[in-house]
C-alpha positions as CSV (number, residue, x, y, z in Angstrom):
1,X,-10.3,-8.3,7.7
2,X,-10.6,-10.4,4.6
3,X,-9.0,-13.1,2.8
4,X,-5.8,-13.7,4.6
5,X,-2.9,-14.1,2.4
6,X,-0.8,-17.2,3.0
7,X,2.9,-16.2,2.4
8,X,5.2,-19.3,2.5
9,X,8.8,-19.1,3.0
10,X,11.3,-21.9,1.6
11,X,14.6,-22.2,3.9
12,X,17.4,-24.0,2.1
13,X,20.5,-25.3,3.0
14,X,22.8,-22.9,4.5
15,X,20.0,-19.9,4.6
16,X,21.1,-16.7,6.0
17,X,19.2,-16.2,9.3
18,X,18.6,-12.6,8.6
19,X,16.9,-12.7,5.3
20,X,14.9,-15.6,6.4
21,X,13.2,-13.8,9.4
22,X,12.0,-10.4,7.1
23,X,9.0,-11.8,5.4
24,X,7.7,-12.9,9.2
25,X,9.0,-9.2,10.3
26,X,7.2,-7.5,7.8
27,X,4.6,-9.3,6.6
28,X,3.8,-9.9,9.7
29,X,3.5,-6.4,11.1
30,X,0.8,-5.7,8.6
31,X,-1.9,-6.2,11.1
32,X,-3.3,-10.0,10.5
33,X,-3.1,-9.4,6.5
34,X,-0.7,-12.2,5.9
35,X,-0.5,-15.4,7.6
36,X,3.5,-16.7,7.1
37,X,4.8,-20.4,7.7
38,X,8.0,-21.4,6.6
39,X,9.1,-24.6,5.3
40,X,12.2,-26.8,4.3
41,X,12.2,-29.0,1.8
42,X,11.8,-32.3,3.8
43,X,10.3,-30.6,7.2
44,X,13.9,-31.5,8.8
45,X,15.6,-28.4,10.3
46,X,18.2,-27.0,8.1
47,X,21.6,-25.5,8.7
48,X,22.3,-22.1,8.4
49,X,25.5,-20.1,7.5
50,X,25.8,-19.3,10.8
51,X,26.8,-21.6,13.7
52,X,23.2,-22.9,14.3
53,X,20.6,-24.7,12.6
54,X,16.9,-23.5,12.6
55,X,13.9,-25.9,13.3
56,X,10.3,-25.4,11.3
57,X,6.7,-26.0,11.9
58,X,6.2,-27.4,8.0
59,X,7.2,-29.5,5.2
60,X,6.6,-29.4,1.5
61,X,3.0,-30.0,1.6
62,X,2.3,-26.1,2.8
63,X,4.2,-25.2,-0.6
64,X,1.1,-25.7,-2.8
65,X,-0.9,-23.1,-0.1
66,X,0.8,-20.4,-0.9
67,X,-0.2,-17.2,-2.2
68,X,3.2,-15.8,-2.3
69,X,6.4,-17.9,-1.9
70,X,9.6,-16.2,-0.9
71,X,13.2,-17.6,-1.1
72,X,15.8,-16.2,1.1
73,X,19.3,-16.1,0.1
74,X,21.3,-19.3,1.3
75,X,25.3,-19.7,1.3
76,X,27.3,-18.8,-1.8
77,X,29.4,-21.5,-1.4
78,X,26.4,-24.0,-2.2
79,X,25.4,-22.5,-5.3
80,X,25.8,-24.5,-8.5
81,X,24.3,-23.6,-11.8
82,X,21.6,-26.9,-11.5
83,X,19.7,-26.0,-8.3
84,X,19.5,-29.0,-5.7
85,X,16.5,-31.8,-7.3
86,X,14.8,-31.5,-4.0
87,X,14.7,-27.4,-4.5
88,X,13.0,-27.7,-8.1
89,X,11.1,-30.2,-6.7
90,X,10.0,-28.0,-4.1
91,X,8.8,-25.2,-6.5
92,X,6.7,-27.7,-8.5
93,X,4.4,-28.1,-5.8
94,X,3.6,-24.6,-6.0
95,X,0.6,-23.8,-7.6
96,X,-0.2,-21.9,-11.1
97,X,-0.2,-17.9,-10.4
98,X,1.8,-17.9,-7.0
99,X,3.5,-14.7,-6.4
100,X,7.2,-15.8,-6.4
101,X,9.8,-13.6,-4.3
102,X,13.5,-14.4,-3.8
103,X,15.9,-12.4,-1.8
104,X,19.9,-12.4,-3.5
105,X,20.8,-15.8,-4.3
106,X,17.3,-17.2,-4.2
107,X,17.5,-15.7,-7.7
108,X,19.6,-18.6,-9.1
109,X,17.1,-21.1,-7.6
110,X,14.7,-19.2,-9.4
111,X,16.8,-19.1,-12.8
112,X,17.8,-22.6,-12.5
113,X,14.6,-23.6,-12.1
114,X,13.6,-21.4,-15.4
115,X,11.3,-19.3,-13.8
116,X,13.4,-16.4,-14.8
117,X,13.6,-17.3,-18.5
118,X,13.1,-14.1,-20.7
119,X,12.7,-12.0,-17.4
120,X,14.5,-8.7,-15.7
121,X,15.8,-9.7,-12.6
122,X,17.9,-8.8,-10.0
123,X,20.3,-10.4,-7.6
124,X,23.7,-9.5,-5.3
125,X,25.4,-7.2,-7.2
126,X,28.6,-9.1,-5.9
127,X,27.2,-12.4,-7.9
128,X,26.4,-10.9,-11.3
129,X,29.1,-12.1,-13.3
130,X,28.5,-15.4,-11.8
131,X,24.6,-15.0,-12.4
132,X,25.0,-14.2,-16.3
133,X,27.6,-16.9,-17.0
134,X,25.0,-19.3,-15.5
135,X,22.2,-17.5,-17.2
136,X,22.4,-15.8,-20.5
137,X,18.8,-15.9,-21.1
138,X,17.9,-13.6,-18.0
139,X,18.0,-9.9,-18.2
140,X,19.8,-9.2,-15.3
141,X,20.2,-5.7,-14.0
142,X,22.6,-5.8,-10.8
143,X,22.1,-2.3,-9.8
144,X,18.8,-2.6,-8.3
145,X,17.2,-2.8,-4.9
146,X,14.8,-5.5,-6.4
147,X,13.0,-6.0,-9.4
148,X,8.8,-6.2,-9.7
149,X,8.3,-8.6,-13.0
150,X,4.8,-9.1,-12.7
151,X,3.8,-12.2,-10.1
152,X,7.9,-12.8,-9.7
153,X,9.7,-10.4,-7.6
154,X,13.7,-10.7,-7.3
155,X,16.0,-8.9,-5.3
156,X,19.6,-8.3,-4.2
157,X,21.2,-8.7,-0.7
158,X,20.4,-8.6,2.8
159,X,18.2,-5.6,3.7
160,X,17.2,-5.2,-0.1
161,X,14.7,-7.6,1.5
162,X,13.2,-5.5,3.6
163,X,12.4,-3.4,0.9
164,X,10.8,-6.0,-1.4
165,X,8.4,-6.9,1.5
166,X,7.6,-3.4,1.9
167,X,7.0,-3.0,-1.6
168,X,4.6,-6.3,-1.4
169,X,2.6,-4.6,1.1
170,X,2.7,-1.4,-0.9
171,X,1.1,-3.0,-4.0
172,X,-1.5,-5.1,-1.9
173,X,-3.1,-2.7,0.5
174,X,-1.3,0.4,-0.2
175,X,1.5,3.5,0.7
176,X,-0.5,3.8,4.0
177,X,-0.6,0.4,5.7
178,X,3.4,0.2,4.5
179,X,4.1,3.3,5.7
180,X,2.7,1.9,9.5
181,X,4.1,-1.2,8.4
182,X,7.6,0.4,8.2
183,X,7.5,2.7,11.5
184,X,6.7,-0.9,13.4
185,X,9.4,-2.2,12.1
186,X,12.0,1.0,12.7
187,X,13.0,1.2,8.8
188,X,12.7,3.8,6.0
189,X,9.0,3.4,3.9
190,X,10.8,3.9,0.7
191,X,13.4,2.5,-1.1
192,X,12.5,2.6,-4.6
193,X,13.1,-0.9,-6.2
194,X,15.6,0.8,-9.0
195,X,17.5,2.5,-6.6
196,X,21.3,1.4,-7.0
197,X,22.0,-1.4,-4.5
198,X,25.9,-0.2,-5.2
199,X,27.5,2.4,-5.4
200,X,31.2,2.7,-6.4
201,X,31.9,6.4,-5.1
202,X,32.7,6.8,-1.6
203,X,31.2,7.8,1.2
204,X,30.9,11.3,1.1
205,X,33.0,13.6,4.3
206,X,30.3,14.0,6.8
207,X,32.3,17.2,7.4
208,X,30.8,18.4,3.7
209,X,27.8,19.8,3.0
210,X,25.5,17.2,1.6
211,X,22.1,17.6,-0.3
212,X,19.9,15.8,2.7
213,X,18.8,19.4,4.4
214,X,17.2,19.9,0.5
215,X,16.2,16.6,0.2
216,X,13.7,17.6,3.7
217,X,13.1,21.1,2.0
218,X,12.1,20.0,-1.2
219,X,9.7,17.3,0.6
220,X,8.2,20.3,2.8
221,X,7.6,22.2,-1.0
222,X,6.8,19.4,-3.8
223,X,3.9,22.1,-4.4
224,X,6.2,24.0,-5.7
225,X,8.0,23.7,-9.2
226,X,11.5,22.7,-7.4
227,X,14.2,23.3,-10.6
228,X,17.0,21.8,-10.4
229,X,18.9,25.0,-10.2
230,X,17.0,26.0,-7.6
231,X,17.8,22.4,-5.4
232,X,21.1,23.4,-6.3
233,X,20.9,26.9,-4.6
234,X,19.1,25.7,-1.5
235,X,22.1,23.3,-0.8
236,X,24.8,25.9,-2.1
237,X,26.1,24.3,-4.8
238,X,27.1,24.6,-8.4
239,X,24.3,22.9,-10.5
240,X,27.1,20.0,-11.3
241,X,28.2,19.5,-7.8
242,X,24.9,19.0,-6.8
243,X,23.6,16.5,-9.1
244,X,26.9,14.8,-8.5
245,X,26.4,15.0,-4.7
246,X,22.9,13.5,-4.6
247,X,23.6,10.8,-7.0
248,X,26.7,9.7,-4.8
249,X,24.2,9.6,-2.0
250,X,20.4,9.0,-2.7
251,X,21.6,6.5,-6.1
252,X,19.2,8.8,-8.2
253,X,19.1,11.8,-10.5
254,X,17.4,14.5,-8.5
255,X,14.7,15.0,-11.0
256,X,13.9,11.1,-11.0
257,X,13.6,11.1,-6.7
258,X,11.3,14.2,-6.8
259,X,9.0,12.3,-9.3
260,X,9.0,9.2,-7.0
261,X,8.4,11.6,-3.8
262,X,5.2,13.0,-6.0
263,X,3.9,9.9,-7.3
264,X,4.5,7.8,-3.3
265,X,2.4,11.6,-1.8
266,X,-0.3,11.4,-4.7
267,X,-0.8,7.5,-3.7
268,X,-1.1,8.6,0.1
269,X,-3.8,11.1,-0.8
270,X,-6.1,8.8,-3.0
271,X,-5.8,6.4,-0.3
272,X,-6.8,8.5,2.3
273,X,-8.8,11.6,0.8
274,X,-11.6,12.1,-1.6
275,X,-10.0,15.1,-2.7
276,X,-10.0,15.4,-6.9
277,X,-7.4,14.0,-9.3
278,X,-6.8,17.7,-10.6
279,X,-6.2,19.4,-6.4
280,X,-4.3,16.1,-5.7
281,X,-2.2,17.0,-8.8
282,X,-1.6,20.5,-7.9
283,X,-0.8,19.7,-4.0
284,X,1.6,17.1,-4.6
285,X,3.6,19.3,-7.5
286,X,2.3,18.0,-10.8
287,X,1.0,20.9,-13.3
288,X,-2.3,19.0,-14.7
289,X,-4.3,15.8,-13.7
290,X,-3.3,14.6,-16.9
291,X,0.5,14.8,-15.6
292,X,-0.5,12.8,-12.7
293,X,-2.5,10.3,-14.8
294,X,0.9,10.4,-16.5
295,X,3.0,9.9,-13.5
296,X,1.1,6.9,-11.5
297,X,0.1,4.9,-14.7
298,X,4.4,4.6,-15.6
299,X,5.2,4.1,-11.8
300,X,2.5,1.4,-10.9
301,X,0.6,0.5,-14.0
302,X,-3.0,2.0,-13.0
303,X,-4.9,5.4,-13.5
304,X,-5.6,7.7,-10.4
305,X,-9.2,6.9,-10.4
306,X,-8.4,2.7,-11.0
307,X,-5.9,2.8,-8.0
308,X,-8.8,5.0,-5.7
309,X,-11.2,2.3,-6.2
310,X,-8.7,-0.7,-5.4
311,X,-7.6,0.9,-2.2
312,X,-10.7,2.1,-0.4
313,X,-12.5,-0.8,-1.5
314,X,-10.1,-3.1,0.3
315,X,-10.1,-0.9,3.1
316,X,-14.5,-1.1,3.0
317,X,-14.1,-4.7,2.6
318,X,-11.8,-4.5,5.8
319,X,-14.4,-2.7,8.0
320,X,-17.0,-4.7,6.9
321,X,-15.2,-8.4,7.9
């Protein structure tokens, strides 16, 4: 294995107990990759919103180890637009180029802090009004899972932090190790981060036909050119009862979740094949190579051949340690 990367996790006053286990959870089931500690602020155990407090191993002083640093959410009735000095304080100590990560209403520690100045972010859906009042100058977008902005990372409530974790892993060492990563830890692999974190409609009657049977389907055929019509015909359904249908329950167009289904496959097989750019292209449902170059480079920033190279020489390295 190589370098070990140190992920430090800042509990705050009133922190939710959930959120502030998932980076450990995660993280930690990525087999030795990261190494996570968690701090407070003074080392002192620190209440949480529940009816227990939580004891930890570190102070301040790990803060400036970090590699990443993660903020889990801590009660909304302690938020105030000028995060607590000793909070600020805190992420001063971190050093230059620190991956920054905060689950819900870490975000306003973040924004308080000006960390988020000029950036998309993301945080409860159920705090936006609050969050733009506070601060104008961030371009917040409640209707996220979680937002990637380069080394700082926000995103909404509760299990949206699952997803974010995931998503670290993801970017670090790839679709495969998450994908393990996930079945350890009994949770979907996917979420993509613009997925809606809300969504107004209700729940859809169970006793109606929904679009998950073609969801499987089209996964089974992304080969294939899948039309929308033709999703629509699989699942019985007018073309506009359909689209409404899937948006109500997958928070996505149906041509936008196929892409994302193509792009997550085409990562899978770079990772683990040598096949060509132009046969991963044609097995995973994109016409050319050039559609695929397309594809990958809006989704994660790098070409096919760039993201190849990343991947299996990390997983090299790895055999080599």
């Amino acid at each position: 294995m190589g370098n070990v990367h140190r992920v430090v996790v800042l509990a705050l006053d009133g922190v939710y107990p959930f959120e502030l286990g998932i980076p450990s959870r995660v993280l930690g089931a990525a087999d030795g990759r990261y190494s996570v500690v968690t701090c407070t602020v003074d080392g002192r155990p620190v209440r949480t919103n529940a009816d227990f407090s939580v004891t930890v191993e570190h102070g301040p002083e790990v803060l400036a180890t970090a590699d990443t640093l993660v903020i889990p959410p801590f009660d909304t009735s302690l938020l105030t637009r000028q995060a607590p000095v000793d909070a600020v304080a805190a992420l001063a100590a971190v050093r230059p180029g620190t991956r920054v990560v905060s689950i819900c209403t870490g975000a306003f520690v973040l924004a308080s802090a000006g960390l988020l100045d000029g950036r998309r972010a993301t945080t409860h859906w159920a705090l936006a009004e609050l969050f733009r009042s506070w601060f104008p100058q961030v371009k917040l977008d409640p209707n996220v899972l979680f937002v990637d902005d380069g080394g700082v990372l926000t995103s909404a409530g509760a299990a949206s932090g699952v997803d974010v974790c995931l998503h670290l892993v993801r970017e670090d060492h790839g679709s495969e190790v998450a994908n393990r990563v996930a079945r350890l830890c009994v949770v979907p692999p996917w979420r993509d981060g613009g997925q809606a974190q809300y969504i107004e409609q209700p729940v859809p009657d169970p006793a109606a036909n929904g679009t998950a049977a073609t969801r499987d389907w089209a996964l089974r055929n992304l080969q294939e050119p899948l039309s929308l019509a033709g999703l629509a015909e699989h699942a019985r359904m007018s073309l506009r009862t359909f689209v409404r249908r899937f948006n109500e329950e997958v928070g996505m167009s149906p041509g936008r979740w196929i892409v994302q289904q193509r792009v997550d496959r085409a990562r899978h097989l770079l990772e683990s094949t040598d096949l060509a750019v132009d046969e991963i292209a044609g097995q995973v449902g994109f016409a050319t190579g050039a559609s695929l170059r397309q594809h990958l480079h809006a989704a994660i920033g790098v070409t096919p051949l760039a993201y190849r190279r990343t991947f299996r020489g990390a997983v090299l390295a790895s055999g080599r340690s």
